[in-house]
N, C-alpha and C positions, 0 to 999 in steps of 0.2 A: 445175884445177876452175873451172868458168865462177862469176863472183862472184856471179849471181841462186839458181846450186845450192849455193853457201855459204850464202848466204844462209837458204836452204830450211830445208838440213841444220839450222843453228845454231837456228831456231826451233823446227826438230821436237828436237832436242835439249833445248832450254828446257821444253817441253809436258811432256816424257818424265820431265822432273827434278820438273816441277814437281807431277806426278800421282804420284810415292813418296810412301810413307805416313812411310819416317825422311828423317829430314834429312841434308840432303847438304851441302859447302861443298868448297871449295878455298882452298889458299893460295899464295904465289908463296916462293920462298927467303929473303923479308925477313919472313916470318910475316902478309903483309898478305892478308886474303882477296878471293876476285876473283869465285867464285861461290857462292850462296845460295840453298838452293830454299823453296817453299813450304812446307815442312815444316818447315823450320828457323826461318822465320820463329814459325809454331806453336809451338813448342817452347820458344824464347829469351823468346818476345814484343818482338824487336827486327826490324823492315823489312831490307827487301832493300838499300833507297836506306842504312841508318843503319849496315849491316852491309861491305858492301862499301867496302875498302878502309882497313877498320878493323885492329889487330892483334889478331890471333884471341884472345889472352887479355883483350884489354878489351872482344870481348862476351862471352866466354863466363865467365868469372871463377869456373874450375871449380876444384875443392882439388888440380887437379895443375896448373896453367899453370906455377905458381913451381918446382916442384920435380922434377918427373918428366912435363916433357911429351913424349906420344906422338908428336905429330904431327913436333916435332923432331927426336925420335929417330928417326921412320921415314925423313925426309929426308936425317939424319947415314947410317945404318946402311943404306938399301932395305930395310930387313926390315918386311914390316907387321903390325899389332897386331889381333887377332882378340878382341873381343866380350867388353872391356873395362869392366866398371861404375864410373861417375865420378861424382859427383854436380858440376852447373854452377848458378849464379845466375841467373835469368830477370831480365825486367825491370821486374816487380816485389818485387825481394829477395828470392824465393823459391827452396832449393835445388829441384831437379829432378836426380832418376837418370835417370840413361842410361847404354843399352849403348853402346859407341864401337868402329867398326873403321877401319882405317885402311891406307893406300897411299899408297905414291910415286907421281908424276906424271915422267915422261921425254919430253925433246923428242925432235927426229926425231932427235938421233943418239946419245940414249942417256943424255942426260945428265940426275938430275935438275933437275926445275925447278921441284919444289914439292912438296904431298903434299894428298890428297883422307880427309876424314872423313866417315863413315857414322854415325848415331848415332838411335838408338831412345828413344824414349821411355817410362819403366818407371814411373810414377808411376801409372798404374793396378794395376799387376800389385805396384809395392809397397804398395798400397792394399788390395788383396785379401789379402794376406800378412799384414800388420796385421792384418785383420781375424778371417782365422781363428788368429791366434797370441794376440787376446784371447781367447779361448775358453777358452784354456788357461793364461791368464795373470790373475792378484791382484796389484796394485801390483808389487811385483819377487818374486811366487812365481810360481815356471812351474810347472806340472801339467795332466795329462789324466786322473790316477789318482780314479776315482768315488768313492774317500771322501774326496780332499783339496775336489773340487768341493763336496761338501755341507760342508763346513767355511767352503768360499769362499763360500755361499749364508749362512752365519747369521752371518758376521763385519760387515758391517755394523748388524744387529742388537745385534749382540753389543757392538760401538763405543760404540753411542750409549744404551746401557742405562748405563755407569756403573758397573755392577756388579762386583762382584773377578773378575779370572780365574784360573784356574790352566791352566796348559800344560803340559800333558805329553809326551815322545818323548825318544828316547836321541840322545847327541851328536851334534850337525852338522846334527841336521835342521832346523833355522832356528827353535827357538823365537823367539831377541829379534826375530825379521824380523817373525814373525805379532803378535809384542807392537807394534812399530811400525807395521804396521798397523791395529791398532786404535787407537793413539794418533791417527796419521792420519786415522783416519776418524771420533774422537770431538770433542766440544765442545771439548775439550782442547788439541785439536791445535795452535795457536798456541803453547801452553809448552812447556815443555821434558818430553822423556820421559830419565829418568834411571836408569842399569843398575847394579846393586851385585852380583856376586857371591858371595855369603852362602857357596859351601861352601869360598873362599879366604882366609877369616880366621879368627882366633880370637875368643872371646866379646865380650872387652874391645875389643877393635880393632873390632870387625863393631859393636860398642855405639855407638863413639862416631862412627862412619862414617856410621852411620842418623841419630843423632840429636844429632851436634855437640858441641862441649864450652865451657867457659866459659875463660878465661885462670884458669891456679891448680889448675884441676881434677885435676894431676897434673907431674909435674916439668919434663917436657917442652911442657907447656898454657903459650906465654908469650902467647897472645891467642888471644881467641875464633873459634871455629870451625866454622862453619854444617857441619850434615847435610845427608846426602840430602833427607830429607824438605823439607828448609826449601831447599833447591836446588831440587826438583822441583814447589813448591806452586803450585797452580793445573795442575801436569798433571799426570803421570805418575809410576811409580814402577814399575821391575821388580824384582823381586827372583828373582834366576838363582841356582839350586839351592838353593830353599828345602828339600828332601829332608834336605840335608847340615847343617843348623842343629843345635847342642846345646837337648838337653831345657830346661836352664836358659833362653836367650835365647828359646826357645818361648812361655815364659809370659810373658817380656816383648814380645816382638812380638806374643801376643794380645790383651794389655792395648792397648796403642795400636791395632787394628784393629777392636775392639769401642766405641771412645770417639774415637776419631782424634785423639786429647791424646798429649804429649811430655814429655820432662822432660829438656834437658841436660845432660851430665855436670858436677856441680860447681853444678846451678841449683836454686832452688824453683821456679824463674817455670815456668808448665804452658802448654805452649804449642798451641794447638788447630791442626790441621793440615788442609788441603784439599787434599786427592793423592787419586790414583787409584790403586791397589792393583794390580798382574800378577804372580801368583807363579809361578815356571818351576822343571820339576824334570828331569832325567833318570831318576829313581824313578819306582815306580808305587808314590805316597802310600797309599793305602789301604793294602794290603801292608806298608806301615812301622807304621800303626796296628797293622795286627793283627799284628805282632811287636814290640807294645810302644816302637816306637823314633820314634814320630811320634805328639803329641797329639790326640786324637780331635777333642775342639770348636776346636782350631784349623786342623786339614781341614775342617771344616764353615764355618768359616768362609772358609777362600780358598778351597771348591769351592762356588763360586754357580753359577760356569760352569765347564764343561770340555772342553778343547778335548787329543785325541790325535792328536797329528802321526803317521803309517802314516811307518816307515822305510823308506828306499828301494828295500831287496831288495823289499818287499811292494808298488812301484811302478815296477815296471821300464821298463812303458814311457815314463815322463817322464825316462829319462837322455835317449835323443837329444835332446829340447828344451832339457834343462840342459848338454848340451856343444856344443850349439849355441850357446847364451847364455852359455856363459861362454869359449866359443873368441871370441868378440867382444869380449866385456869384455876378455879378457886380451889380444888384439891389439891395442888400444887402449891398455891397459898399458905393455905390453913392445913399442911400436912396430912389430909385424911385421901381416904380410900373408897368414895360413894359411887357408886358402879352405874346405878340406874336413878331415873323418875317413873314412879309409878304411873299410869295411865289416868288416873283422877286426878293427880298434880296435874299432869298435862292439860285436861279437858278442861281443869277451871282455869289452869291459865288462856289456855286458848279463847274463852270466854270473857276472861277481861278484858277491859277499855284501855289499860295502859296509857293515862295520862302522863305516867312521867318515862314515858317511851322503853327504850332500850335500856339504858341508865336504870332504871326503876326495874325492868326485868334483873338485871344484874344483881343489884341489891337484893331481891328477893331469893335469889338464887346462894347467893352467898349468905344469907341469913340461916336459908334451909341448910346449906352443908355443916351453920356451927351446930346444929340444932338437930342434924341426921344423927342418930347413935349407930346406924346400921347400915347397910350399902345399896339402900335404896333411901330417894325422897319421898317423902310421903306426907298426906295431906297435912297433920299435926304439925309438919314442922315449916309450913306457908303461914304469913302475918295473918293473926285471926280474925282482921279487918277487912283482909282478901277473899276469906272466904263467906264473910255473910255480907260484905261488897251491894250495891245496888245493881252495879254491875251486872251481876250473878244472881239473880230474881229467884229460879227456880234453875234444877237441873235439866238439862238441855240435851238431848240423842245427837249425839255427832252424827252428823252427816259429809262432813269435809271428807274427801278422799285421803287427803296426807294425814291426816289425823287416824284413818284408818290404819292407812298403812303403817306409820307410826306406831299404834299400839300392834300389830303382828307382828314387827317387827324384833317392840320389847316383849312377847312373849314366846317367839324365838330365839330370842339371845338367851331368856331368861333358862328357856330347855337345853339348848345347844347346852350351857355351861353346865348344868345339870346332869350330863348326858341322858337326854331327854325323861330323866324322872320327875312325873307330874308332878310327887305332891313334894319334891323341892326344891322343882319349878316356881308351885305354889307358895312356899314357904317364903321365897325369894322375893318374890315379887310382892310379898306382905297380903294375900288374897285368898280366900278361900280355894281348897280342890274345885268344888263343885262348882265355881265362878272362873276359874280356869277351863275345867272342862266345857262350859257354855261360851266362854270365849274363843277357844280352840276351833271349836262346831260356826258360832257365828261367822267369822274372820277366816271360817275354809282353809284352814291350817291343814297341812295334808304331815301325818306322824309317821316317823319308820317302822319298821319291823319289833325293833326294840323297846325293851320296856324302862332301860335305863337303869335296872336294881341287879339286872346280871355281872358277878363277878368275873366274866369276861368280858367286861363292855370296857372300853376305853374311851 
């Protein structure tokens, strides 16, 4: 080839790279990079002049260089990596996501002689994602369920008024979270917010728990011993299953919440207290009054406010966002990499009763991740008492909207990442082609142009 049509070629190649919207780079088999497009510049916020010839992990300084880099592996192995999300440091210490694809580079006789990365930038798209997952998100409660929203509207309020709360809902549904939240959000929130228990003690113990004791006070008293109260003063105070309290210690915790004064075991000194009051029950208090088993003027006293946490059967559609959020935590946890829930995980949870609320979703959840080999959940690895359940009778045709939309959606991520190749799409998602292609058709999936197997797709 005549050197002025190298020449040609080599700049209309340069134009070409440098009008992509991802970033493009190459490296040589010593990891040192040799080319750099405008896009990458973009992205890094490091020049073409400061980048070239540098080693690929001292610009990009992503959370896989050390441990699991692609670009090696595709040069060790020629297998390339398809549409990879990494997060990398810019040059100003800021992470940035990105998608990453990658390929070997082969000289003319086959050998390689490097490896070329493609890499997108997703920091808008996880900007928008943010943004619609606050909607549905209070400090760390996720919901889209319309009575937890109007609870999310007066809990600010409700913070900085000071006033007692009482919390009601049946176990797992996150009473102490919503208590922490207020504590968070009130004047308070600098001290300490402190959790007691009340339906896992006895009178005597739960006595001297709240309100500390003196050395002497009792055989085992060989020094004084601060309470909750006096741990907790200047913020918070829960008190978790006040329902389950004896008649007896009633009357003495309504004497201290009527005067906010104390008296140690074994003390005269009266000691005046500045705590914030949260009472939590899984009862429904009033119901105890009116069977005698719960003080009338002492519900009138912890219902200033009241706040009824909806159990999760009665908000089904906030599982998927809470096994989204807790497939993350727990991969974070337990070190793994589970990407997806397949769509029949889904359907049969959504199906269940969830008697042990949230809580109980979580457990399941984290069960499935020790129990995922692959990066998707799937049904095998749900408790196999969930799945033949009474709960769950027979298979059941979703008809919920979110539940639709939900499954479109994981069979669009599952494509996107694929770049839209059906069958490992299919693979992906642990499902038959031919149950993909009927879900594609049902759910109005509208596909691009591409087939996803062309070696120019990115």
């Amino acid at each position: 080839m005549p050197r002025d049509y190298q020449k040609k070629v080599d700049r209309y190649s340069k134009i070409i790279l440098d009008n992509i919207t991802e970033g493009v780079f190459t490296i040589d088999k010593g990891k040192r990079i040799t080319t750099f497009n405008t896009a990458a510049e973009k992205i890094t916020g490091i020049s073409r002049e400061d980048a070239i010839g540098q080693a690929c992990y001292n610009v990009f300084r992503s959370n896989i260089c050390e441990t699991d880099c692609v670009l090696y592996k595709t040069m060790e192995t020629g297998e390339p990596v398809t549409s990879k999300t990494i997060y990398i440091l810019n040059s100003s210490g800021e992470q940035i996501p990105v998608s990453i694809s990658t390929a070997s580079l082969r000289g003319e006789k086959g050998h390689i002689i490097g490896a070329v990365e493609i890499m997108r930038d997703l920091s808008l798209e996880s900007k928008l994602r943010k943004e619609l997952e606050k909607k549905y998100t209070f400090s760390d409660i996720i919901s889209k369920n319309r009575n937890m929203k109007l609870i999310f509207d007066i809990l600010p309020q409700v913070a900085q008024s000071g006033s007692m709360v009482l919390i009601e809902g049946e176990s797992g549904t996150g009473k102490e979270l919503f208590a922490r939240v207020i504590h968070d959000l009130s004047k308070r929130k600098n001290k300490k917010l402190i959790a007691v228990n009340c339906g896992a003690l006895p009178d005597t113990l739960l006595e001297s728990e709240l309100f500390g004791y003196k050395a002497g006070a009792f055989t085992d008293a060989k020094r004084d011993k601060k309470g909750r109260f006096a741990q907790a003063e200047g913020g918070t105070i829960l008190l978790d299953e006040i329902g389950d309290i004896s008649p007896a210690f009633q009357v003495r915790l309504l004497r201290f919440l009527q005067d906010k004064e104390y008296e140690p075991l074994g003390s005269t000194e009266t000691i005046k207290a500045d705590v914030r009051v949260i009472a939590a029950t899984n009862k429904n208090v009033s119901q105890l009054v009116e069977e005698g088993k719960f003080r009338q003027d002492l519900y009138y006293r912890i219902n200033i406010i009241k706040i009824t946490i909806p159990p999760l059967r009665e908000r089904p559609e906030d599982i998927p966002y809470l096994v989204k959020h807790f497939r993350k935590k727990h991969n974070h946890i337990l070190g793994k990499n589970v990407e997806g829930t397949s769509p029949k995980v889904l359907e049969v949870l959504m199906q269940y009763n969830f008697p042990g609320n949230v809580r109980e979703l979580e457990n399941i959840i984290e069960r499935a991740l020790v129990l995922c080999p692959g990066k998707v959940i799937e049904l095998e690895n749900l408790p196999p008492d969930l799945i033949i359940s009474k709960n769950i009778a027979t298979p059941v045709k979703i008809e919920d909207e979110s539940v639709k939309d939900l499954e479109k959606r994981t069979i669009l991520d599952a494509l996107e990442k694929n770049n839209w190749n059906r069958l490992a799409a299919a693979a992906k998602l642990g499902i038959h082609k031919t149950t993909l292609f009927r879900k594609i058709k049902q759910l109005g999936i509208t596909l691009p142009a591409i087939d996803g197997r062309s070696k120019n797709t990115v």
